[in-house]
C-alpha positions, 0 to 999 in steps of 0.5 A: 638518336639524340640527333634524330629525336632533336630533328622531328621535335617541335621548337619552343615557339618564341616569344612574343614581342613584349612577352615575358619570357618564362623566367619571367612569367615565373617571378610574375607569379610569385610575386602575386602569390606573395602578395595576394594574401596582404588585403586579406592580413591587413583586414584580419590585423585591423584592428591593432590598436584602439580606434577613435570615433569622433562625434560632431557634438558635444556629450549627452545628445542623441548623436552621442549616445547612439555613438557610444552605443554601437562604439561599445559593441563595436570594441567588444568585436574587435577586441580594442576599445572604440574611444568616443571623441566629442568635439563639437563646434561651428555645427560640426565642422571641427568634428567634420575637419578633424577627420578629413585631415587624419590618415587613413588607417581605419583609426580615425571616424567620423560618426556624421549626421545628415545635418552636419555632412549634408545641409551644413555644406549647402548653406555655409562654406565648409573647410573641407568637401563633404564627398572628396575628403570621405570614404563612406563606411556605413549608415547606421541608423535613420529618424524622422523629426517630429511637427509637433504644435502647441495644443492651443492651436485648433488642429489635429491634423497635417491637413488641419495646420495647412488649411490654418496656415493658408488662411492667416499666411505669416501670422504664426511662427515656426521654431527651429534650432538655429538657422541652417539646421535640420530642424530649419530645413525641415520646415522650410521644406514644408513651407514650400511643398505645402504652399504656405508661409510661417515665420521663422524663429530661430534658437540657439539650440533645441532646448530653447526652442522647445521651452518656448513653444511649452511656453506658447511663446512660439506655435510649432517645431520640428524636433526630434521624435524622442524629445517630442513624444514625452510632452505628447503624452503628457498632453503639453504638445500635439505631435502632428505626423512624422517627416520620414517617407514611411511610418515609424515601426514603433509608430505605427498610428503617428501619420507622415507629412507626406501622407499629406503632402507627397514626396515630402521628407526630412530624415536625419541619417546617422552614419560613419565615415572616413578619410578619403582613400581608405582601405577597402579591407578596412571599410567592408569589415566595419560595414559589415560588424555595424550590420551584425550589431544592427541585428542585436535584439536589444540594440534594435529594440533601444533605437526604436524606443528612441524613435531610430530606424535601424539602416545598414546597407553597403557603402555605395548606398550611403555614398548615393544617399550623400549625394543626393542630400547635399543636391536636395538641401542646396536646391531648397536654400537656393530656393529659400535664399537662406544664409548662415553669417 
């Protein structure tokens, strides 16, 4: 009977060459099975230990207390405290390569800004690649700078200050914070999208800057729509339009350049980053708690008082928006031959 039922069963077929054998195959599974699950641990255990967040500058300015502000509700998701790290210097090139050389765990972010991650390395040598060295975790928030001019010029208007400055080309002064800076660029792009010509002076810093031109020492500046809007209201200065490529929510009737000048946009983003290479686990849950916090109706509601535009998003639009950045300000240095020593 045995002999019998063996004659009219199949064979086991054989494996294929390069196969693996049942055994095999078995032990394969097992060991997918073990570890499977660890991504999804590591995520959960993330994390185990306070995490640092290191701002490029130093305390008291808008970076840092947008900074401290999402870090604080941050710590209370995670149930570690999120460490506010200032260190400033060089433009934010300390903060910058302090975070680039830092493992990467997860513990150790970098809460950049478009000037120090995008514009810095396209006007000076960095000591580290603004893309190789990063892993983009998440844009937090985005502001328009604000033109904003001394009311003792006869304009009221984006239109008005082109026509003036085409008509008396390089008699009238722009200031900036400092060479290189946003603040820099954002006028050195309005000079060339609008054909005109304004000299530059630079300060060492956007409070001298905007205490010479309350002083009438110097005609227009592109600053910050949370020091511009004050000395708006009071009638000290005339805030001409917004940089952004839309109108600001909480601004609904302060006009764009480029509602003059198509195309035009100079928006300072606010976003964390981390050392190349880490964890996807770790990136996709810091992501998605900033996104959760961006939500909050009070947290909303303080960055628009301060002129803030709520961003989000996944880390593959923050890391298209790197890129085309650092490829948008290279052009206009090129362009503008501008040189930081």
């Amino acid at each position: 009977m045995t002999a019998a039922r063996s004659a009219i069963m199949p064979a086991a077929p054989a494996p294929a060459a390069g196969a693996p054998s049942a055994r095999g195959l078995g032990r394969a599974i097992a060991f997918a099975l073990l570890v499977a699950p660890v991504a999804g641990a590591f995520a959960q255990a993330w994390p185990s230990k306070p995490v640092r967040l290191v701002v490029p500058f130093p305390p008291g300015g808008a970076t840092d207390a947008l900074a401290r502000q999402i870090g604080q509700r941050l710590g209370d998701a995670w149930g570690q405290p999120v460490l506010i790290e200032n260190r400033g210097g060089a433009s934010g090139a300390i903060a910058t390569e302090h975070v680039a050389r830092q493992p990467a765990d997860g513990y150790a972010l970098l809460f950049a800004t478009a000037s120090t991650h995008a514009i810095n390395p396209a006007v000076s040598k960095a000591p580290f690649h603004p893309v190789k060295d990063f892993t983009p975790v998440v844009n937090v928030a985005a502001a328009p700078l604000g033109l904003v001019v001394h009311p003792s010029l006869p304009v009221k208007t984006v239109k008005d200050l082109i026509a003036l400055l085409r008509a008396r080309p390089g008699q009238l002064d722009m200031a900036s914070f400092g060479t290189g800076t946003g603040s820099h660029l954002a006028g050195e792009l309005f000079k060339v999208m609008g054909k005109v010509d304004m000299v530059h002076v630079p300060y060492k810093g956007g409070a001298a800057a905007m205490t010479d031109l309350l002083g009438g020492h110097v005609t227009l500046l592109f600053d910050t729509l949370s020091n511009t809007l004050p000395h708006a209201q009071s009638g000290k200065l005339r805030l001409l339009a917004s940089t952004g490529p839309k109108r600001v929510g909480s601004m609904p009737a302060l006009p764009t350049i480029a509602e003059t000048l198509p195309g035009y946009e100079a928006t300072t983003w606010f976003g964390i980053l981390g050392p190349a290479a880490m964890p996807r686990a770790v990136v996709t849950r810091v992501n998605g708690d900033v996104a959760r916090v961006l939500q909050v109706g009070e947290v909303r509601a303080s960055l628009a008082s301060q002129g803030f535009e709520p961003a989000a998003g996944t880390p593959e639009a923050f890391a298209a928006q790197i890129q085309a950045d650092l490829a948008k300000w290279a052009k206009l240095v090129a362009e503008a031959k501008i040189r930081v020593e």
